[in-house]
DRENPA-3360 file (N, C-alpha, C; in nm, 2 decimals, always signed):
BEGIN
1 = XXXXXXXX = +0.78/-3.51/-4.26/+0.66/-3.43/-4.23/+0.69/-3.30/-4.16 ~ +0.67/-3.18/-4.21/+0.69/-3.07/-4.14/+0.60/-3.02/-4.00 ~ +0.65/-2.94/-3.95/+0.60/-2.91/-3.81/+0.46/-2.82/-3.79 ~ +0.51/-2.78/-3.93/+0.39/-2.68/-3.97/+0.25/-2.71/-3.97 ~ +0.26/-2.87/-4.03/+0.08/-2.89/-3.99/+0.00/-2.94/-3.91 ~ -0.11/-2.88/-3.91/-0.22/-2.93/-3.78/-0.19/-3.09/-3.80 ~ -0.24/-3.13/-3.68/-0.24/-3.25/-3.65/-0.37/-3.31/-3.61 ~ -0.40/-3.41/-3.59/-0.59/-3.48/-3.55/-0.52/-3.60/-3.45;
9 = XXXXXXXX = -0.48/-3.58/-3.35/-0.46/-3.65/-3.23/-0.60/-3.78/-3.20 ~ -0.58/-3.91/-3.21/-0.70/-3.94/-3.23/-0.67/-4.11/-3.09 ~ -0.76/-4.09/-2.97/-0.77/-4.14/-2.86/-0.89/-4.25/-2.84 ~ -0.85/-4.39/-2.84/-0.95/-4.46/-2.82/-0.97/-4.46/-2.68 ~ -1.12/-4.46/-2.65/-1.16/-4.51/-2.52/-1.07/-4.65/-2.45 ~ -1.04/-4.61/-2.31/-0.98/-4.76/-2.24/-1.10/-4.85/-2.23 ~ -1.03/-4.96/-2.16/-1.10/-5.07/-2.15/-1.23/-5.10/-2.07 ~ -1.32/-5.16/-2.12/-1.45/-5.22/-2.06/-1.43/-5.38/-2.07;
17 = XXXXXXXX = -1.56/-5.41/-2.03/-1.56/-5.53/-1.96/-1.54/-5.60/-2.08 ~ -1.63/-5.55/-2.23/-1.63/-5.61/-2.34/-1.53/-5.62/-2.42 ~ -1.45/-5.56/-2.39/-1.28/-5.54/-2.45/-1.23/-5.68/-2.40 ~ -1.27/-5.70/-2.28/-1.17/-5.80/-2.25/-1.23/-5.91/-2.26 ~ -1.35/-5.96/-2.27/-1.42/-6.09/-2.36/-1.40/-6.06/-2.49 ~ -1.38/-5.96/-2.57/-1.40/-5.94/-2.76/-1.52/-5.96/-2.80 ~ -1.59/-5.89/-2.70/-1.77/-5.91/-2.79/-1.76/-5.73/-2.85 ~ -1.85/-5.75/-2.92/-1.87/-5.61/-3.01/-1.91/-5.51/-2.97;
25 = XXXXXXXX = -1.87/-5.39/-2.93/-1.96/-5.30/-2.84/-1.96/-5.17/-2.92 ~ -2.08/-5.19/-3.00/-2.12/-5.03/-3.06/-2.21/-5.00/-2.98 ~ -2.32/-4.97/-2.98/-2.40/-4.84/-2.90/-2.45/-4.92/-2.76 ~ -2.42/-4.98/-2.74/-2.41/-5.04/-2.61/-2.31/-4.97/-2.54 ~ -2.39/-4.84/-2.39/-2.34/-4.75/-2.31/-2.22/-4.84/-2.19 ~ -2.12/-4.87/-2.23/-2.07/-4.94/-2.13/-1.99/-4.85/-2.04 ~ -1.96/-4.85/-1.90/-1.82/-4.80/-1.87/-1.71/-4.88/-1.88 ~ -1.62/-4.76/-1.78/-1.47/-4.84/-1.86/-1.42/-4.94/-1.74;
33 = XXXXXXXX = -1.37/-4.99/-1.72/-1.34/-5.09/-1.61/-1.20/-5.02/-1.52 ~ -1.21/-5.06/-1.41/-1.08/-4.99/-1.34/-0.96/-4.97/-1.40 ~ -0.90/-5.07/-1.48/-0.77/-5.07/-1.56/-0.81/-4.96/-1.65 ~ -0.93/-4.97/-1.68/-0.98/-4.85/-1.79/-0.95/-4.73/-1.74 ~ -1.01/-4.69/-1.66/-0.99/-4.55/-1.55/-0.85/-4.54/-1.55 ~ -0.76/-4.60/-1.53/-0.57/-4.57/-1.48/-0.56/-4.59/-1.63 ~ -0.57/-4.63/-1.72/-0.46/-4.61/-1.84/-0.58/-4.47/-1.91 ~ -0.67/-4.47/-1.90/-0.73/-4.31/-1.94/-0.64/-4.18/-1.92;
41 = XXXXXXXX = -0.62/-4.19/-1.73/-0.55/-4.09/-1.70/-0.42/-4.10/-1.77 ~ -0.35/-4.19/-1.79/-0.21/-4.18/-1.86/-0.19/-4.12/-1.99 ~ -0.35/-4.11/-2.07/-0.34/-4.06/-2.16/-0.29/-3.88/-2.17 ~ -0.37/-3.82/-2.05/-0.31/-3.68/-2.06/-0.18/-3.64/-2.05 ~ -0.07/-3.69/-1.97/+0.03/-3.68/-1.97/+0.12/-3.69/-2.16 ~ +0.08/-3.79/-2.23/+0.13/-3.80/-2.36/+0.08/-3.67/-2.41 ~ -0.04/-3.57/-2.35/-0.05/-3.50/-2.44/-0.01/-3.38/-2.42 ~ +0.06/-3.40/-2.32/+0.09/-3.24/-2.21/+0.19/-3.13/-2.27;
49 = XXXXXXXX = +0.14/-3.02/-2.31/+0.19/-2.92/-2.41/+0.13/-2.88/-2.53 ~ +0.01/-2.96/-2.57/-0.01/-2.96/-2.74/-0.15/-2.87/-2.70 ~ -0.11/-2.78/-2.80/-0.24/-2.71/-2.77/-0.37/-2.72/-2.90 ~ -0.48/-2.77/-2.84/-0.60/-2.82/-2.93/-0.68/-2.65/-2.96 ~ -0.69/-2.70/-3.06/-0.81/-2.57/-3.14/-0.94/-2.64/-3.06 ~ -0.95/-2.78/-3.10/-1.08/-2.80/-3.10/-1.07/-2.95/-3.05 ~ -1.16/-3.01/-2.93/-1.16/-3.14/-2.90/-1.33/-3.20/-2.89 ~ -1.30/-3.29/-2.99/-1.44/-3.36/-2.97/-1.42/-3.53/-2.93;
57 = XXXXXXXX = -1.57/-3.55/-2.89/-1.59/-3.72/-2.78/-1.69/-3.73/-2.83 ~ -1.71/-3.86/-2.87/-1.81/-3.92/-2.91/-1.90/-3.96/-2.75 ~ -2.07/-3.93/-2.77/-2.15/-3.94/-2.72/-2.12/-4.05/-2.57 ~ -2.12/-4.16/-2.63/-2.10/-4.28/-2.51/-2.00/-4.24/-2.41 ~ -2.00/-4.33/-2.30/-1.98/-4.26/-2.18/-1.84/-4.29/-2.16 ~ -1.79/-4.43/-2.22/-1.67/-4.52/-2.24/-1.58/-4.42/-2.30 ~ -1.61/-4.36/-2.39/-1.50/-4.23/-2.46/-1.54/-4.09/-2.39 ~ -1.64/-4.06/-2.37/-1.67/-3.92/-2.26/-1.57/-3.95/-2.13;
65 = XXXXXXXX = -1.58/-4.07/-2.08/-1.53/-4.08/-1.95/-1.33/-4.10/-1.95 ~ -1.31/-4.12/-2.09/-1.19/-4.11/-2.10/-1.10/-3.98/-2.17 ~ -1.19/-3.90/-2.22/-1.17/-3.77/-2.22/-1.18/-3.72/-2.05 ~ -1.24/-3.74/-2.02/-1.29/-3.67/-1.87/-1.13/-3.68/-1.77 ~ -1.10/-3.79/-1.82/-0.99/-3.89/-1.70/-0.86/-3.81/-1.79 ~ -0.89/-3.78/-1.90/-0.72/-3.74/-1.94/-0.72/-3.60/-1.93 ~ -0.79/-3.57/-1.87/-0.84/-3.38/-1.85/-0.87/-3.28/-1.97 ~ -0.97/-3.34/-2.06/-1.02/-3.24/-2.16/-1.18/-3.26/-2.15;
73 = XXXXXXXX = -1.23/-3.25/-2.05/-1.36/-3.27/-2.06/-1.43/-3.14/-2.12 ~ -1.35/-3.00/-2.01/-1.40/-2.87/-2.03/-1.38/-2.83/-2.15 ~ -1.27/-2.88/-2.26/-1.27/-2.81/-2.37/-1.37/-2.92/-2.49 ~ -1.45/-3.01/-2.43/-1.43/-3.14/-2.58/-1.61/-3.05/-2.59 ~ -1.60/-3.11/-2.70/-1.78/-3.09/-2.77/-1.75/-3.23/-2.81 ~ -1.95/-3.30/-2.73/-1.98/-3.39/-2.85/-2.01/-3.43/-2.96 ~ -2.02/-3.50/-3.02/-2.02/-3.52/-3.17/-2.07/-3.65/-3.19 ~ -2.21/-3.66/-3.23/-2.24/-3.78/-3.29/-2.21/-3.91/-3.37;
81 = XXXXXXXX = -2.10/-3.82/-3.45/-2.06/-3.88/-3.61/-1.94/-4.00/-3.51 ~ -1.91/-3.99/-3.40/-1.78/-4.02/-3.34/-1.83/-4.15/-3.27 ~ -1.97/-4.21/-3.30/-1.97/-4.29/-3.21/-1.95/-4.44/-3.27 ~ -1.93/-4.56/-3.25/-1.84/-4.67/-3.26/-1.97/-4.73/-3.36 ~ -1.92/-4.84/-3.49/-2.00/-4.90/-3.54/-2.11/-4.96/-3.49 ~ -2.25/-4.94/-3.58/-2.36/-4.99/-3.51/-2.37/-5.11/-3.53 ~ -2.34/-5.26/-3.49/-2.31/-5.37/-3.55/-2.46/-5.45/-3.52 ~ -2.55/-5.40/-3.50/-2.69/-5.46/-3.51/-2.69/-5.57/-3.47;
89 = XXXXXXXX = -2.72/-5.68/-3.51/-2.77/-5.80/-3.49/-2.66/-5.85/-3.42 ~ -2.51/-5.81/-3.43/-2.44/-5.86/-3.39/-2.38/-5.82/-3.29 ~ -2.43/-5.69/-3.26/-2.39/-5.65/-3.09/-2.39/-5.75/-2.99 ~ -2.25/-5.69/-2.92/-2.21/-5.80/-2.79/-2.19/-5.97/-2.84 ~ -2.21/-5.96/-2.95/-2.10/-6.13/-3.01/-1.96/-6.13/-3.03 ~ -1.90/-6.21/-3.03/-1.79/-6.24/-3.03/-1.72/-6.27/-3.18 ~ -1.61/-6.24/-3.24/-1.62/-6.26/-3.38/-1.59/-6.42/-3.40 ~ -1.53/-6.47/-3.32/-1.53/-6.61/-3.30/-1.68/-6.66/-3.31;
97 = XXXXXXXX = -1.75/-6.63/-3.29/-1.92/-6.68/-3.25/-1.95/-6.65/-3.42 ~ -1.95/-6.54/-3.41/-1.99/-6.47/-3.57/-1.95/-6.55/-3.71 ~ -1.82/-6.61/-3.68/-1.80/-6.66/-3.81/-1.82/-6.83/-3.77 ~ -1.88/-6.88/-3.67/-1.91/-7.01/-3.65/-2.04/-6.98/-3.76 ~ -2.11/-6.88/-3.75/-2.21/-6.89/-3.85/-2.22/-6.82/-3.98 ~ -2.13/-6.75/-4.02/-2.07/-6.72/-4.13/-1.91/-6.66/-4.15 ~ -1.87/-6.79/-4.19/-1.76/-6.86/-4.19/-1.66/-6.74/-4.29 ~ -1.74/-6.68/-4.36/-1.67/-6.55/-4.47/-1.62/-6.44/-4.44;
105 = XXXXXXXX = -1.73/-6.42/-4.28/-1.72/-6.28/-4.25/-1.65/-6.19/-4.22 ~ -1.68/-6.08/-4.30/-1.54/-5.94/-4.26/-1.60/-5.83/-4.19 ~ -1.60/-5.78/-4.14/-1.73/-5.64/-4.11/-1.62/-5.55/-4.19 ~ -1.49/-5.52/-4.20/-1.49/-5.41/-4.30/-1.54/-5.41/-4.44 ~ -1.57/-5.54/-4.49/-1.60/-5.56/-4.62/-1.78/-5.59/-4.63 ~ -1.84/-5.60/-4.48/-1.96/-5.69/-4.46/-2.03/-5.60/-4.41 ~ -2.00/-5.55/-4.33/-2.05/-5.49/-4.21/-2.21/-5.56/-4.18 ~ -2.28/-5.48/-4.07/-2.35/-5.56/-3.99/-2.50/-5.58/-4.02;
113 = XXXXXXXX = -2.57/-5.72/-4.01/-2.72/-5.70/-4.02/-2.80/-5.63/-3.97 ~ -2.86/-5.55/-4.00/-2.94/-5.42/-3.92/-2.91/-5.36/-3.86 ~ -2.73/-5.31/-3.91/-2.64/-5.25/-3.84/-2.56/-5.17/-3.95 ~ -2.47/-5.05/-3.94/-2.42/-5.03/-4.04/-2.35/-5.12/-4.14 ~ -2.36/-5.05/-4.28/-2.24/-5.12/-4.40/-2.09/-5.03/-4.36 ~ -2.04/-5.06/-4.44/-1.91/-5.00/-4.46/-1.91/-4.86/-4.53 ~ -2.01/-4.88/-4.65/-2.06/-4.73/-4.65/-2.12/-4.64/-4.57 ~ -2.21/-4.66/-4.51/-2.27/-4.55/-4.38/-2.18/-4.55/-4.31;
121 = XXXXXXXX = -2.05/-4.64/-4.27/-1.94/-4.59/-4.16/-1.88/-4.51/-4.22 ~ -1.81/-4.54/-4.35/-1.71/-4.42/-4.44/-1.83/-4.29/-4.49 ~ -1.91/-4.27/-4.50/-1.97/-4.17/-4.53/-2.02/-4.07/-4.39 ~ -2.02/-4.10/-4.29/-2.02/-4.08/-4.13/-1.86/-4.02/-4.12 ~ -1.73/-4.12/-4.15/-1.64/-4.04/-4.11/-1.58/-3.94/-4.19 ~ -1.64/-3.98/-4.31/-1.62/-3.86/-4.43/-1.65/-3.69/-4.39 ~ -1.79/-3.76/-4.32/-1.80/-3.59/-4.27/-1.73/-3.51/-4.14 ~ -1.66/-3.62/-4.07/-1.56/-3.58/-3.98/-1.46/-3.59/-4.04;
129 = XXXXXXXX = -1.41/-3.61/-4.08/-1.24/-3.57/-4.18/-1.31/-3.42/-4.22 ~ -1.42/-3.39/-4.31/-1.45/-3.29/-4.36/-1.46/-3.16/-4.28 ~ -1.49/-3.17/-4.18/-1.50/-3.06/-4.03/-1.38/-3.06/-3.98 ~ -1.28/-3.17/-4.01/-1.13/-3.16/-3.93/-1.06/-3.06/-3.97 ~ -1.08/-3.08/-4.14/-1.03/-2.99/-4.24/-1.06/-2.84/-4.22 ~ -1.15/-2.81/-4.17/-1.18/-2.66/-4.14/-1.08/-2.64/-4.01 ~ -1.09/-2.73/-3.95/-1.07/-2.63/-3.82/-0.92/-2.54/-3.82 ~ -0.82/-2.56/-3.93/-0.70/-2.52/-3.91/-0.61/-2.50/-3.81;
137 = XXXXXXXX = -0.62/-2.59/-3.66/-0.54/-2.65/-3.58/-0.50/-2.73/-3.54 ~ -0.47/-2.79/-3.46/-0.45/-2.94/-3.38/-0.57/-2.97/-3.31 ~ -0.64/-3.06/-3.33/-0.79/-3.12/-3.27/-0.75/-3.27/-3.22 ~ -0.81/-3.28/-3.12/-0.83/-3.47/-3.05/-0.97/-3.46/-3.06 ~ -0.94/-3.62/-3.09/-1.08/-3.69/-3.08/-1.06/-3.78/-3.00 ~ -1.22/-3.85/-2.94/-1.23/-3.95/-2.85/-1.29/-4.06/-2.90 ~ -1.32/-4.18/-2.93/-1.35/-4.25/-3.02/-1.32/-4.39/-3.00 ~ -1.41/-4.48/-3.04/-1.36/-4.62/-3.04/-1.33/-4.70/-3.17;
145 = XXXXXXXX = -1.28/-4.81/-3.15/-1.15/-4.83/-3.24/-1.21/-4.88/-3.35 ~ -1.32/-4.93/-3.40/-1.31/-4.95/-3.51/-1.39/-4.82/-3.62 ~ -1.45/-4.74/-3.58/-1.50/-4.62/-3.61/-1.34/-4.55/-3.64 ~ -1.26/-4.52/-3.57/-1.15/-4.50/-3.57/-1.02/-4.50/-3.70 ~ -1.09/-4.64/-3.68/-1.00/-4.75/-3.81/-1.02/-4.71/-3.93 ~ -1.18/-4.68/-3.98/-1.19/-4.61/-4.06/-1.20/-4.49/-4.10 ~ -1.16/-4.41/-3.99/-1.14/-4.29/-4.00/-1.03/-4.26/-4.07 ~ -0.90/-4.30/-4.03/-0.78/-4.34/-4.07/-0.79/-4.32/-4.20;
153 = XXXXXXXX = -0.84/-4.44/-4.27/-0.85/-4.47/-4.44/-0.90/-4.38/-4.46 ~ -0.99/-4.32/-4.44/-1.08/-4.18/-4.49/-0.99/-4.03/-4.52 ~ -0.94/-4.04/-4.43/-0.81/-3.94/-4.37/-0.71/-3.95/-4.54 ~ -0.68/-4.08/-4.53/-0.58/-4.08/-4.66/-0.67/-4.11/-4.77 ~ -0.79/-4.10/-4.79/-0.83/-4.14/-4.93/-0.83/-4.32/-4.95 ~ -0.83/-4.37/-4.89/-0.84/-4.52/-4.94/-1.00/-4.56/-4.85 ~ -1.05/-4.65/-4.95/-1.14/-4.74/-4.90/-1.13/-4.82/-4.75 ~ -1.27/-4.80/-4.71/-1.27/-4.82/-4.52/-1.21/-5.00/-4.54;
161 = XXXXXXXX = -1.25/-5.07/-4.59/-1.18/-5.19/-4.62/-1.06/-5.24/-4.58 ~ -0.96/-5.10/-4.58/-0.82/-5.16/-4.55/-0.83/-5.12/-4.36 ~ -0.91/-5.06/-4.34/-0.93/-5.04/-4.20/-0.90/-5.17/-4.08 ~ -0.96/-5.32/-4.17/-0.94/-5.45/-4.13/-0.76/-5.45/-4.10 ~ -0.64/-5.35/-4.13/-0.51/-5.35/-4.17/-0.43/-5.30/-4.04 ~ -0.55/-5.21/-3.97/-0.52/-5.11/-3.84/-0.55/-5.17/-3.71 ~ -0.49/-5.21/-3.66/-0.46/-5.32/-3.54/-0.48/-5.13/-3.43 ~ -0.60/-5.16/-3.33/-0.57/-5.00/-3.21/-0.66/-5.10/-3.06;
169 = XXXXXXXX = -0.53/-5.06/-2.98/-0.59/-5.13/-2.85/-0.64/-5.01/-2.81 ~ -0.65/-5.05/-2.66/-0.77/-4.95/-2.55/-0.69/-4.85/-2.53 ~ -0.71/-4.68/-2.53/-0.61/-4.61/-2.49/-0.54/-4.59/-2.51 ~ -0.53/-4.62/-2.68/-0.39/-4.58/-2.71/-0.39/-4.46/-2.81 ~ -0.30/-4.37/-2.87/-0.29/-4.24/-2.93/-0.24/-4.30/-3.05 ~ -0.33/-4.23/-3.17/-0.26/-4.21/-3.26/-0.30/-4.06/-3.36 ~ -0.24/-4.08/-3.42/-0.22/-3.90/-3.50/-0.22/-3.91/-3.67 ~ -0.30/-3.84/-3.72/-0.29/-3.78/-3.82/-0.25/-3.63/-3.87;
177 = XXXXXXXX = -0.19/-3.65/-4.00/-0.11/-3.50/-4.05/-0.12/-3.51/-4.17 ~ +0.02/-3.45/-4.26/+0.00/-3.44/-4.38/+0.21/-3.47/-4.45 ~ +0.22/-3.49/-4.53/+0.34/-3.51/-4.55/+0.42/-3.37/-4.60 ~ +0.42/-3.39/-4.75/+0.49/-3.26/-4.79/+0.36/-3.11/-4.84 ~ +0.30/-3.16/-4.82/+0.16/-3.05/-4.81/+0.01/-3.07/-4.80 ~ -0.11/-2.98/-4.83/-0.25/-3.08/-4.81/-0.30/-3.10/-4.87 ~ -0.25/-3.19/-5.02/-0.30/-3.27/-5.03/-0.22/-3.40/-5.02 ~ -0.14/-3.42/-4.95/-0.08/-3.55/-4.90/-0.12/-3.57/-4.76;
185 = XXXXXXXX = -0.27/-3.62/-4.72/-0.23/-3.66/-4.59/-0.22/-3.76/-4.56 ~ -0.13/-3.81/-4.39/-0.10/-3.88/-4.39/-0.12/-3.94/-4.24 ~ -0.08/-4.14/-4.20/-0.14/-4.11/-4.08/+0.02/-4.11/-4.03 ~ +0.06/-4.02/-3.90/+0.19/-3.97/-3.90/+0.19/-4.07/-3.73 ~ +0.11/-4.10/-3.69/+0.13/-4.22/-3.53/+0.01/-4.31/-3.56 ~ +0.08/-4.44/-3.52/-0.06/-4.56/-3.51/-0.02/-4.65/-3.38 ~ -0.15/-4.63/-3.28/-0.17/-4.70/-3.20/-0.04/-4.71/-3.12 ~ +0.02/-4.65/-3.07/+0.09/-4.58/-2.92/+0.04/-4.59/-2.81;
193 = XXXXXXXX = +0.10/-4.69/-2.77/+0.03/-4.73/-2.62/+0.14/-4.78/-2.53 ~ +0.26/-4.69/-2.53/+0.40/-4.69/-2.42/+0.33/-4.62/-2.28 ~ +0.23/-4.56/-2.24/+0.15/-4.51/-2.14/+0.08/-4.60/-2.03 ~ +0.03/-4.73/-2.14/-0.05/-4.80/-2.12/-0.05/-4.90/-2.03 ~ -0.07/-4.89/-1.89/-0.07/-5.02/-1.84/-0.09/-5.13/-1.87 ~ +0.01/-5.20/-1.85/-0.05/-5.40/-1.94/-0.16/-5.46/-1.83 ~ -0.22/-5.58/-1.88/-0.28/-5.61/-1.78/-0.28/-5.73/-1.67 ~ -0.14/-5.73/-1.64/-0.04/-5.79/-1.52/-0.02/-5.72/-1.48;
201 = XXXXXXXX = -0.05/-5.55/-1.48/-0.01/-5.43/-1.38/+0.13/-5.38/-1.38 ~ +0.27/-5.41/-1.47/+0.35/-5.42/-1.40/+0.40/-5.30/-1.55 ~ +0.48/-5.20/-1.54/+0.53/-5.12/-1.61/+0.63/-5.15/-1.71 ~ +0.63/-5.13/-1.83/+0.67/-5.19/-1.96/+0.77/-5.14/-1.94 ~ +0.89/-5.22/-2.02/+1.05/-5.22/-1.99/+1.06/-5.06/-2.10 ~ +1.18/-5.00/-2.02/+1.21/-4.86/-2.11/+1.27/-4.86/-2.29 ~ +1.31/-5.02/-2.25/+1.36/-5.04/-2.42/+1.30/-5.02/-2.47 ~ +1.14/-5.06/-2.44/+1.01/-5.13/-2.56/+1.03/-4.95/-2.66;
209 = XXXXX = +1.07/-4.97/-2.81/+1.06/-4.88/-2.88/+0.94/-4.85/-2.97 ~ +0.89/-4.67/-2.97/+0.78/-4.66/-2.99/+0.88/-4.54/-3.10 ~ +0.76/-4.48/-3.23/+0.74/-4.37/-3.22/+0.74/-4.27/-3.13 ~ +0.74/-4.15/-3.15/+0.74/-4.06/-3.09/+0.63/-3.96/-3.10 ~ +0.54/-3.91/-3.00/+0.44/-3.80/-3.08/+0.50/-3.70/-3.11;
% end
């Protein structure tokens, strides 16, 4: 991948309380939890030097407040399109719970009752890939992770489907680019989280090998 092209730096919100039960949290305004707060901040440091054209945060306070913590509050605009699946009926369940009563279920393939499909999510980030494309610089986004996930697939042209494929914890950085020109793009970091405090508190051995941004 050459150096040459913009990049879409893409930051999930740290942790809330619902992270660490696994209930569903789309439009449900949560904060982030203290561990949340300290791996937020660690995020600015990963970013220190890269200079953004343009930074946008999704509405909720959980990705506002971790833009805030990694020091881009003053440059981000909000953005609607950024905010986390609406999983309807099934907000705040558990997917363990979920498939005690349907035993099939995918949300990339399902998505939610009285909540988004997989189409209104890919058509939502369609039009954020489509605004990325204009901006002709390096942009971060702030975002939660499964809104995220399919952003990803969008990014490269595949169906939100394989998004079920993109494993992204709390706080962690990943990046999109392009390979040998634009129309190859590509996702060039996934889910980078060497910043990240574990949650025993205790700082991850220097071996653990990552990517590089």
């Amino acid at each position: 991948m050459s150096d040459t092209f913009p990049m879409v730096y893409l930051a999930r919100h740290g942790e809330t309380a619902w992270t660490i039960t696994g209930q569903h949290t789309g439009l449900t305004d949560l904060p982030l939890t203290e561990r949340g707060e300290s791996n937020a901040r660690r995020l600015g440091p990963r970013m220190a030097g890269i200079a953004f054209a343009k930074v946008f945060t999704s509405p909720l306070q959980r990705a506002r407040r971790t833009c805030e913590l990694a020091g881009f509050a003053q440059a981000a605009e909000l953005d609607g399109d950024l905010v986390e699946w609406n999983y309807g009926r099934y907000e705040g369940k558990r997917t363990i719970d979920i498939l005690r009563e349907r035993p099939d279920w995918q949300l990339f393939r399902d998505g939610c009752p009285d909540g988004e499909s997989p189409k209104q999510i890919a058509d939502r980030a369609d039009r954020v890939v489509a605004r990325l494309r204009r901006v002709g610089g390096n942009v971060l986004l702030f975002s939660s992770g499964h809104f995220l996930r399919v952003l990803a697939t969008r990014w490269i042209g595949i169906q939100a489907i394989h998004g079920e494929a993109l494993m992204l914890s709390t706080a962690s950085l990943s990046s999109l680019s392009y390979e040998n020109n634009f129309s190859q793009p590509a996702i060039s970091l996934w889910n980078d989280d060497r910043h990240v405090l574990p949650s025993n508190g205790v700082e991850r051995s220097p071996t653990r090998q990552h990517a590089s941004v």
